[in-house]
N, CA, C and O atoms as a GROMACS GRO file, in nm:
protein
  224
    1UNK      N    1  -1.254   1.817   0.573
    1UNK     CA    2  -1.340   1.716   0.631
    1UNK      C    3  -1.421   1.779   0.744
    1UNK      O    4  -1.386   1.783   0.862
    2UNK      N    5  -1.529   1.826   0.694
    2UNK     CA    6  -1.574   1.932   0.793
    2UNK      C    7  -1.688   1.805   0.861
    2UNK      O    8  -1.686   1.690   0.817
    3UNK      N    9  -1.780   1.845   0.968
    3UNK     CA   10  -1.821   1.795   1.049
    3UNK      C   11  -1.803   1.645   1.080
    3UNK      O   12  -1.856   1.549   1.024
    4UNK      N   13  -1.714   1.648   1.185
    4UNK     CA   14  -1.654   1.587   1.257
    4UNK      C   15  -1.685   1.590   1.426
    4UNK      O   16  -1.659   1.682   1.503
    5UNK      N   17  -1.745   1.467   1.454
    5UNK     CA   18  -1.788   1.532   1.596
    5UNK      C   19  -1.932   1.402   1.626
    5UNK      O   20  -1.970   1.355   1.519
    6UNK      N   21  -1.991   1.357   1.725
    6UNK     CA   22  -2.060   1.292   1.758
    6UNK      C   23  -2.200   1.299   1.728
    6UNK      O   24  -2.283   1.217   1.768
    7UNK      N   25  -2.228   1.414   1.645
    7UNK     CA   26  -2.295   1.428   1.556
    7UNK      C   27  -2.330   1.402   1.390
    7UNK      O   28  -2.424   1.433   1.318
    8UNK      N   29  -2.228   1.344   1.374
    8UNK     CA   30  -2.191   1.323   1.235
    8UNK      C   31  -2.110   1.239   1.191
    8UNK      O   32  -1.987   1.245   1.193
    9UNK      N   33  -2.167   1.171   1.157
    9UNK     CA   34  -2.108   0.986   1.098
    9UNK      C   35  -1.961   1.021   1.054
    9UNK      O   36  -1.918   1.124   1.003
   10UNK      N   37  -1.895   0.901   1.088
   10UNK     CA   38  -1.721   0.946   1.002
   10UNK      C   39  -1.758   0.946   0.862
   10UNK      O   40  -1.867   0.938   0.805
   11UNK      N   41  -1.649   0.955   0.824
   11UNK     CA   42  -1.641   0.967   0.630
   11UNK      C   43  -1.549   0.841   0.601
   11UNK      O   44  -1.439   0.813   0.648
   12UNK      N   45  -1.621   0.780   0.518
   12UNK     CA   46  -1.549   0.617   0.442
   12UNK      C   47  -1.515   0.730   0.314
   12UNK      O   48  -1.559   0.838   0.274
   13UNK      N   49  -1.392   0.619   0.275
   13UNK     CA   50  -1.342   0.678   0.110
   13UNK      C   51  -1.371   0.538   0.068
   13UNK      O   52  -1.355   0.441   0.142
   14UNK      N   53  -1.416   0.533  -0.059
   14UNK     CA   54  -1.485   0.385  -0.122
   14UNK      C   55  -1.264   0.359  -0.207
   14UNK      O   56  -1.181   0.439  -0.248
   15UNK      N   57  -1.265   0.232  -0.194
   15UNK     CA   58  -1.114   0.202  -0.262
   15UNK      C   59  -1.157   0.220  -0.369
   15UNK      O   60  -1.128   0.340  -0.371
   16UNK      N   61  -1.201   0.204  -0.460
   16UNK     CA   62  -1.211   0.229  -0.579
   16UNK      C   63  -1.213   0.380  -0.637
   16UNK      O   64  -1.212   0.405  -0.757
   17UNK      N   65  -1.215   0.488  -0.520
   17UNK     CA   66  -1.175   0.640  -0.559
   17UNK      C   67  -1.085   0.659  -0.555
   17UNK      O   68  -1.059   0.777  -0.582
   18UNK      N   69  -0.975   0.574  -0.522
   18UNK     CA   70  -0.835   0.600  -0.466
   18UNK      C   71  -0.742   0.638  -0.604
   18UNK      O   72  -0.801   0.650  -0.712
   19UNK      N   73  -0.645   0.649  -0.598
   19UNK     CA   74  -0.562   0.717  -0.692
   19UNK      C   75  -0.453   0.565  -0.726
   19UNK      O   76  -0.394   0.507  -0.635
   20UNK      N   77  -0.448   0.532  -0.839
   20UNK     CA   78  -0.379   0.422  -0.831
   20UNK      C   79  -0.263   0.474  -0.840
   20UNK      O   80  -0.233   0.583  -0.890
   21UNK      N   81  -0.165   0.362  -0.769
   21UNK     CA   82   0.014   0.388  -0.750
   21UNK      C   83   0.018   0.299  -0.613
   21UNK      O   84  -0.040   0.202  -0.563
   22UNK      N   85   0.128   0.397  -0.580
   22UNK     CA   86   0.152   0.318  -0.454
   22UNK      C   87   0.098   0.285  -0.373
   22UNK      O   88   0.011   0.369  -0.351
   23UNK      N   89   0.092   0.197  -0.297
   23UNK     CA   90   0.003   0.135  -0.171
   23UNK      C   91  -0.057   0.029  -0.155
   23UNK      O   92   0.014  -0.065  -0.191
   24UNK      N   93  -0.178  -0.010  -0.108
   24UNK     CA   94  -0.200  -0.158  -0.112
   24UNK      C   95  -0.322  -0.175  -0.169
   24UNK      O   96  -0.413  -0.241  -0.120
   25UNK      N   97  -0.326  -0.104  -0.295
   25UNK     CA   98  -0.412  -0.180  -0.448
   25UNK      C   99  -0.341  -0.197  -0.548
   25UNK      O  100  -0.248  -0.129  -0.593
   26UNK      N  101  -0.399  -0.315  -0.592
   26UNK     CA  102  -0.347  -0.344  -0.712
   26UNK      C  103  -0.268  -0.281  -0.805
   26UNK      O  104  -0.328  -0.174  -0.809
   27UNK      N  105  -0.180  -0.270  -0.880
   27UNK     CA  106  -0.137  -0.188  -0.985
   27UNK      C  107  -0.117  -0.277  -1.121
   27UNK      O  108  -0.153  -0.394  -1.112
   28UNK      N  109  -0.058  -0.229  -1.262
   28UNK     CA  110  -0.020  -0.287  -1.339
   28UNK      C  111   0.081  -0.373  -1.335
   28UNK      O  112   0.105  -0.449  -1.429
   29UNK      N  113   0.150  -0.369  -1.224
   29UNK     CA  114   0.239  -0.435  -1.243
   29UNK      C  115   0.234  -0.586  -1.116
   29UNK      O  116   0.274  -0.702  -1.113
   30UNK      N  117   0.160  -0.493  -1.026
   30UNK     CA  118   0.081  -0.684  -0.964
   30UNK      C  119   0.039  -0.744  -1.036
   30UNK      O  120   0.083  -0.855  -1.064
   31UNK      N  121  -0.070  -0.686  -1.095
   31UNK     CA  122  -0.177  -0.752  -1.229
   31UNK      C  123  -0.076  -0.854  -1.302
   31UNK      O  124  -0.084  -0.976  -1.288
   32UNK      N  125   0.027  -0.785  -1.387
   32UNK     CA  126   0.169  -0.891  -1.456
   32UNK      C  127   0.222  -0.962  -1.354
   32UNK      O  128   0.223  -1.083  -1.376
   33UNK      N  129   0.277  -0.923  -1.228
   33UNK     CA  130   0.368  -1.021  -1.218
   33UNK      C  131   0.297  -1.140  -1.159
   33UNK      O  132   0.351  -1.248  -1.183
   34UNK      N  133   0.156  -1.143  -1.068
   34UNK     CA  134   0.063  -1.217  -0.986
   34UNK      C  135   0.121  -1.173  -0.880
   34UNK      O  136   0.201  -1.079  -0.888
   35UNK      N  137   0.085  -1.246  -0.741
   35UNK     CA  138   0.094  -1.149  -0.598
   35UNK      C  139   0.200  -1.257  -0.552
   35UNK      O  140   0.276  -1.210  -0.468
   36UNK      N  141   0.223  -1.371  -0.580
   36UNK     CA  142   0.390  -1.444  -0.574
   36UNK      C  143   0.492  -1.345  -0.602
   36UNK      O  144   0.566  -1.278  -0.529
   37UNK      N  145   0.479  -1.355  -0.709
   37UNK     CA  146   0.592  -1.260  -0.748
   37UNK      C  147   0.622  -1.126  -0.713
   37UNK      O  148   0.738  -1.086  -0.711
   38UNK      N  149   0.516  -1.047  -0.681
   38UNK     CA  150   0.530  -0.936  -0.626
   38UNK      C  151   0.595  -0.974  -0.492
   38UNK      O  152   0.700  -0.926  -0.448
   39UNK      N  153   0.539  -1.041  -0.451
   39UNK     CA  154   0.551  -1.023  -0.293
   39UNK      C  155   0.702  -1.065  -0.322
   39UNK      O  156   0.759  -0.958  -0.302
   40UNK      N  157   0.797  -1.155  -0.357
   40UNK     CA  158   0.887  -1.201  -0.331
   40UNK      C  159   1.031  -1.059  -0.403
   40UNK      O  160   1.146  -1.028  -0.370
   41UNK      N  161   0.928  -1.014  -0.516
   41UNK     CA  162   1.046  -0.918  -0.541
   41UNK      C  163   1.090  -0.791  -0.425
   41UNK      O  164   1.192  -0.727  -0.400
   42UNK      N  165   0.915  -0.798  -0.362
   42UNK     CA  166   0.942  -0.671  -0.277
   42UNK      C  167   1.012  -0.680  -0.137
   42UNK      O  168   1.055  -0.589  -0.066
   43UNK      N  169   1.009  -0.828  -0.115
   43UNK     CA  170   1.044  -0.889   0.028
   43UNK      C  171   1.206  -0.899  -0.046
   43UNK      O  172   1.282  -0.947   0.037
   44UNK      N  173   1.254  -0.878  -0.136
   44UNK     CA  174   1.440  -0.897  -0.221
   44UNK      C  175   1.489  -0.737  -0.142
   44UNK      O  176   1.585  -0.701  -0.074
   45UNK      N  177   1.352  -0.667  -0.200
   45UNK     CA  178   1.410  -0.481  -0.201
   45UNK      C  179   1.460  -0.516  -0.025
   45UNK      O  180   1.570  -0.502   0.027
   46UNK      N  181   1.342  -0.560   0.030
   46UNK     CA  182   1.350  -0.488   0.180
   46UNK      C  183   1.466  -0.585   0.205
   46UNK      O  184   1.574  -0.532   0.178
   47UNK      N  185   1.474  -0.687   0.240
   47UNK     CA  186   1.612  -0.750   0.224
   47UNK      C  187   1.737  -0.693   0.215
   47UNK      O  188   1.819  -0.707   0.306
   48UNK      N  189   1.763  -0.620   0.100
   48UNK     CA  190   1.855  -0.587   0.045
   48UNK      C  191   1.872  -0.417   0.131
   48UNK      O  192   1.979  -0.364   0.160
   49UNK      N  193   1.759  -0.371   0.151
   49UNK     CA  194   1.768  -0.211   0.265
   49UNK      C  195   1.791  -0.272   0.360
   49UNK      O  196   1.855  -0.179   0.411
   50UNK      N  197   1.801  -0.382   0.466
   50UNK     CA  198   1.789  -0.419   0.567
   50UNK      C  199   1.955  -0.442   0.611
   50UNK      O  200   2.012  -0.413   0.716
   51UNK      N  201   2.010  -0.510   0.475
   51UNK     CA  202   2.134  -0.538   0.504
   51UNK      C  203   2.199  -0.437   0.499
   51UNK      O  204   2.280  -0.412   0.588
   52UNK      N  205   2.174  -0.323   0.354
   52UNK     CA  206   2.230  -0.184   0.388
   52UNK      C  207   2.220  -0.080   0.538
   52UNK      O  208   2.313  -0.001   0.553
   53UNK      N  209   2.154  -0.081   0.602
   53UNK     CA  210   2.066  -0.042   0.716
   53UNK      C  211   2.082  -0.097   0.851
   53UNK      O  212   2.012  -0.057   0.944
   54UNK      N  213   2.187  -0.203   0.866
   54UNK     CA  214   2.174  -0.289   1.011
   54UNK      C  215   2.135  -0.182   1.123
   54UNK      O  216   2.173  -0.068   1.150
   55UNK      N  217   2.030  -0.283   1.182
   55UNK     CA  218   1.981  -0.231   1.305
   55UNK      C  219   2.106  -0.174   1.455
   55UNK      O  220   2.192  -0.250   1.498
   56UNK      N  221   2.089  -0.068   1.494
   56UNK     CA  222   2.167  -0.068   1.596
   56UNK      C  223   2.236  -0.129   1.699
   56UNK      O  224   2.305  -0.061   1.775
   0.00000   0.00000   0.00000
């Protein structure tokens, strides 16, 4: 990422270059389950690390 500096505009990455998988676009499997369901399976995972994991 060369010129960097007050001379030279930052650099945007457009989402749509992004590499699909993990993170916060869409995948095949949001697409299936809708964003209910996602969200609630993923809020089970963290749940379930949280109880494995108690805070100090």
């Amino acid at each position: 990422m060369e010129g960097r500096g007050p001379t030279h505009p930052p650099v945007h990455v457009k989402p749509n270059a992004l590499p699909p998988g993990e993170g916060h676009l869409p995948n095949e499997e949001a697409i299936a389950l809708g964003a209910q369901a996602l969200f609630d399976k993923e809020m089970a995972e963290h749940e379930a690390f949280r109880a494995a994991h108690p805070a100090p």
